[in-house]
C-alpha positions in Angstrom: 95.0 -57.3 177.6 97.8 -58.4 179.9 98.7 -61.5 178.1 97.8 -59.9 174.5 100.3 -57.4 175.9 103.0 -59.6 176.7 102.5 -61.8 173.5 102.6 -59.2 171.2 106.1 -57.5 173.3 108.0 -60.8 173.3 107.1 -60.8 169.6 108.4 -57.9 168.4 111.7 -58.6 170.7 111.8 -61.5 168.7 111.5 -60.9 165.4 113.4 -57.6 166.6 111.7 -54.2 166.1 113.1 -52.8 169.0 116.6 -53.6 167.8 116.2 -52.5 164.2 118.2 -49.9 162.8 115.8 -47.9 162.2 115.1 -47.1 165.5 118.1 -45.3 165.8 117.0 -42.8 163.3 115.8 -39.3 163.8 112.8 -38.3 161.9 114.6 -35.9 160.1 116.8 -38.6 159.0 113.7 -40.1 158.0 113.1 -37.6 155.1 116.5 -37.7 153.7 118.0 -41.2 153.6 121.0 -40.4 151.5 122.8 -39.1 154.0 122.6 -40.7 157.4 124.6 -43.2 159.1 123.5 -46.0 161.2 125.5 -47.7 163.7 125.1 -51.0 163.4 126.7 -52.6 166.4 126.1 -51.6 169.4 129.3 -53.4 171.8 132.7 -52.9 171.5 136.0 -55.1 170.5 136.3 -55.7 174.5 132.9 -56.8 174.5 133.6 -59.1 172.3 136.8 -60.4 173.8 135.1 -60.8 177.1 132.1 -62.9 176.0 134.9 -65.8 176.0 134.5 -65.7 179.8 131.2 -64.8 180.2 130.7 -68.2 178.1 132.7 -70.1 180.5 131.0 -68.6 183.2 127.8 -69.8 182.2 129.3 -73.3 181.4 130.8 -73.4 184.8 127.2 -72.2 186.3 125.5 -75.0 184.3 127.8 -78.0 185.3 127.2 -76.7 189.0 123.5 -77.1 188.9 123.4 -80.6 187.1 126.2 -81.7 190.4 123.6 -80.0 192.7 120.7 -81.6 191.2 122.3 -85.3 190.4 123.4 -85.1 194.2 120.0 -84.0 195.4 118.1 -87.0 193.4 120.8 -89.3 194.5 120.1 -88.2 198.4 116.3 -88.6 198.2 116.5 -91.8 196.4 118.6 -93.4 199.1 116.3 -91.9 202.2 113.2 -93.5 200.5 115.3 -96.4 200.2 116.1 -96.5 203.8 112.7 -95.6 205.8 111.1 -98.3 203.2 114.2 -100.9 204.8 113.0 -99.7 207.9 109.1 -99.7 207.3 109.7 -103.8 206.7 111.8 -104.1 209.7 109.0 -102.8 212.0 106.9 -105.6 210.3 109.0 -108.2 211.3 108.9 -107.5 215.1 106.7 -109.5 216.7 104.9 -106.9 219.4 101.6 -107.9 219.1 98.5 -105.5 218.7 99.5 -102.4 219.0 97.1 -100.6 221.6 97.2 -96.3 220.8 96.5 -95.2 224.3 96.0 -91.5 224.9 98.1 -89.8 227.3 97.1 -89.2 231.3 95.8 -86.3 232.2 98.4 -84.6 234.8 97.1 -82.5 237.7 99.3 -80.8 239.6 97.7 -79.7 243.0 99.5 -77.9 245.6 99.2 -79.3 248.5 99.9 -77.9 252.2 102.9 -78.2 253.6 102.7 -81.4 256.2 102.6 -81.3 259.6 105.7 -82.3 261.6 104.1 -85.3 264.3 106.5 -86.1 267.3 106.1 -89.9 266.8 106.5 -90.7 270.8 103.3 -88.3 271.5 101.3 -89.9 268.6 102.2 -93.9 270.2 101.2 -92.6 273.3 98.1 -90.5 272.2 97.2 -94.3 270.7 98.3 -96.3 274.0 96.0 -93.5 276.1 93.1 -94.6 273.7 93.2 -97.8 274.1 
């Protein structure tokens, strides 16, 4: 129904029911032809004059996108240019196999603070030993 819907609507904008004259008509109007008036535009001189600009505008608004998009293409085509330059560098270095390794585990332990040891009491704890 939706797209039935929006078929038919963009349809009858087309072909232009919804701007017909007649539309502007009351039904009494309807009865008695002879003597109503219809407007048949429905801007104003200014209207006019201004669509000059409005043109322009659009003009302008068009050769902005085509930069935007020509610069755009322009960009990506030379940064597939480049990492493919690179790509065949890489394959020119002469590293050997290359080995994936995964990385080390890391454990971090705390560990008690040491013990300060008087060095001339541990040589003679040793010399008493022996």
């Amino acid at each position: 129904m939706a797209t039935f819907s929006t078929v038919a609507g963009t349809l009858m904008q087309i072909v232009g029911i919804y701007n017909n004259c007649i539309c502007g008509m009351t039904t009494s109007h309807w009865l008695f032809p002879g003597n109503t008036v219809v407007g048949l535009a429905t801007d104003t001189q200014s209207d006019r004059d201004s669509s000059w600009h409005w043109n322009w505008a659009g003009y302008t608004a068009v050769v902005f996108l085509a930069c935007i998009t020509y610069l755009s293409w322009w960009a990506r085509k030379f940064l597939r240019e480049k990492f493919i330059q690179r790509v065949k560098d890489l394959g020119k270095l002469n590293v050997g196999p290359v080995i994936i390794v995964p990385p080390p585990i890391v454990i971090i332990r705390y560990l008690p603070r040491p013990q300060v040891i008087d060095r001339r009491a541990a040589i003679y704890a040793s010399l008493a030993d022996a």
